[in-house]
Z-matrix of the N, CA and C atoms (Angstrom, degrees):
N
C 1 1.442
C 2 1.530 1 110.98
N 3 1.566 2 113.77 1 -65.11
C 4 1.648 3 103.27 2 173.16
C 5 1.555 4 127.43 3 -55.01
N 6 1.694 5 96.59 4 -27.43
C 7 1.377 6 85.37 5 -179.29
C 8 1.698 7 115.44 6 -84.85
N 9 1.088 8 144.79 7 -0.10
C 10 1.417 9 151.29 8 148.90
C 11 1.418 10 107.12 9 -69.91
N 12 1.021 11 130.60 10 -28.80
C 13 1.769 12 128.05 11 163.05
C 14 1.194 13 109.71 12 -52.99
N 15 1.590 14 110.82 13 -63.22
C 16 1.028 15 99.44 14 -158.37
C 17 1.496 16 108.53 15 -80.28
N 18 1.675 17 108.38 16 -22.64
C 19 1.674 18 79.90 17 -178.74
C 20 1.753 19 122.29 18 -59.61
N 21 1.423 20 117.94 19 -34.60
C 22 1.059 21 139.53 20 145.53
C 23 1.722 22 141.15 21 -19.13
N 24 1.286 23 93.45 22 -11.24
C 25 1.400 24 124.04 23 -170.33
C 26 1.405 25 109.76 24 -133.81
N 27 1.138 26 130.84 25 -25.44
C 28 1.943 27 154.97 26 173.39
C 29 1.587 28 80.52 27 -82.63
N 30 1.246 29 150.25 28 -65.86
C 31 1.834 30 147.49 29 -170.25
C 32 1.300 31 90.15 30 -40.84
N 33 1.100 32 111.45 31 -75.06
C 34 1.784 33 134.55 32 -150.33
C 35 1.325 34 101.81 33 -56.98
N 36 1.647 35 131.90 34 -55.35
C 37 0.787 36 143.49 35 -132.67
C 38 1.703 37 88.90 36 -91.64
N 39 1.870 38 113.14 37 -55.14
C 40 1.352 39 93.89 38 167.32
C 41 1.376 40 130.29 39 -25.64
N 42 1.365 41 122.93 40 -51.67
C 43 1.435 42 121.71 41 -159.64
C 44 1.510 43 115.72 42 -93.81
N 45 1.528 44 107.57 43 -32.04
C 46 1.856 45 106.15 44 164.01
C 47 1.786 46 118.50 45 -58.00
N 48 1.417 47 100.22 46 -46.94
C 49 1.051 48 114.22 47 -175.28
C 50 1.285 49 131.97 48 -73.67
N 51 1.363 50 114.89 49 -59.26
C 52 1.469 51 114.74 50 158.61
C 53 1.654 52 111.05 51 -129.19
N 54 1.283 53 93.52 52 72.80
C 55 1.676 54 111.68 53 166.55
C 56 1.764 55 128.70 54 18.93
N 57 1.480 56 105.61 55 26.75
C 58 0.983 57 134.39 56 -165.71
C 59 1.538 58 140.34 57 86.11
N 60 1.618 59 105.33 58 5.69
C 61 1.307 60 121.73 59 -138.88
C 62 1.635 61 95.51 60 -80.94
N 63 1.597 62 108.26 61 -28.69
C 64 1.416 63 104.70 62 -172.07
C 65 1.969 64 104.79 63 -107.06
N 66 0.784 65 127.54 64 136.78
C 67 1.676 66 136.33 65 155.93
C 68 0.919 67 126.77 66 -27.15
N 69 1.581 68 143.11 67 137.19
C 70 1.679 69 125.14 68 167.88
C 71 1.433 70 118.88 69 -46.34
N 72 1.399 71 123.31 70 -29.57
C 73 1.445 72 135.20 71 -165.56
C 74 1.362 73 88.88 72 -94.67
N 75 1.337 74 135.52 73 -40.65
C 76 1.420 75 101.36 74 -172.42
C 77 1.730 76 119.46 75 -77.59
N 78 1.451 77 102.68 76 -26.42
C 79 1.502 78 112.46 77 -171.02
C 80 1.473 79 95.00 78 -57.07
N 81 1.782 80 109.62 79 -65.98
C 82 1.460 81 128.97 80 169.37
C 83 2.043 82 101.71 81 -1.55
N 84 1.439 83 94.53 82 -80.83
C 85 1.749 84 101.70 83 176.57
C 86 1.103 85 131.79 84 -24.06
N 87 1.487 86 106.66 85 -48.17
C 88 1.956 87 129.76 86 -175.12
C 89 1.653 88 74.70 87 -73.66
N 90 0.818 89 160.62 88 -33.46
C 91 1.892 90 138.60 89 -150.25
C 92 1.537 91 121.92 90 -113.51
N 93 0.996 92 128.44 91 149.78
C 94 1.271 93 128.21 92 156.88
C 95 1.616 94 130.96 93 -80.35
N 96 1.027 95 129.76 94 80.20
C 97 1.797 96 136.91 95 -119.31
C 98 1.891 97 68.25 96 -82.38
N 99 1.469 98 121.40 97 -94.14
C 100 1.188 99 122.58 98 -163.90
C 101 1.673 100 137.18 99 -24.78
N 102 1.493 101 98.58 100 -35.93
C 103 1.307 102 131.71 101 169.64
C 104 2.197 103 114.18 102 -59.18
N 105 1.105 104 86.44 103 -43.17
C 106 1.265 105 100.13 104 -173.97
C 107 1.811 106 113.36 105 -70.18
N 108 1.758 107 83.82 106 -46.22
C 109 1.610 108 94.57 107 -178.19
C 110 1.692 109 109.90 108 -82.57
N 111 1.034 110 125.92 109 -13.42
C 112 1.716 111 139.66 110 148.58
C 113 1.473 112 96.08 111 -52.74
N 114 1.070 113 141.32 112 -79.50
C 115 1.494 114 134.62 113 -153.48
C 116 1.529 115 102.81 114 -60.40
N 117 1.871 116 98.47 115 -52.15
C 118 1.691 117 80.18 116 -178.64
C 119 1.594 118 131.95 117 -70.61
N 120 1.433 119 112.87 118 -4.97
C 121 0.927 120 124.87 119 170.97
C 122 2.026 121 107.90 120 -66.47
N 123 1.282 122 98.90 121 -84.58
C 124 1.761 123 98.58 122 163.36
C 125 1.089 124 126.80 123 -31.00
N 126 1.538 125 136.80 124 -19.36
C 127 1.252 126 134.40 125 -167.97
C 128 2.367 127 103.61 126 -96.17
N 129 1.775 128 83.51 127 -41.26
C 130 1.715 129 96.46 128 178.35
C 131 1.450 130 110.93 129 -56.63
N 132 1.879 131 113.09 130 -38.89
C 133 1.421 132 120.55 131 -163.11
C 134 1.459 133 111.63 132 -94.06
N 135 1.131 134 112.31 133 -17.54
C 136 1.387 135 139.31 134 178.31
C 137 1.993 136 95.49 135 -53.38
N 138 0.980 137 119.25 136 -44.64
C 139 1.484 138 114.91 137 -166.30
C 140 1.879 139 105.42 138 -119.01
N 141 0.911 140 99.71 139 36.64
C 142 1.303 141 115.72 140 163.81
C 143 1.443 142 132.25 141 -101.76
């Protein structure tokens, strides 16, 4: 599930963010993909 978000969110984010200028793979690079989906994971379970 998070990980289809987020790829899903890496699409989007190209084009809100930098108006398409950068690639999913390049943004992907600037990020810590696993890291990210760890937090959102801890943050969902966190209030459970």
């Amino acid at each position: 599930m998070f990980e289809e978000t987020f790829d899903d969110a890496m699409e989007e984010a190209t084009y809100e963010a930098f108006e398409g200028k950068l690639s999913i793979e390049e943004l992907a690079a600037k990020l810590d993909r696993q890291q990210i989906i760890d937090r959102a994971i801890a943050l969902c379970t966190k209030n459970v």
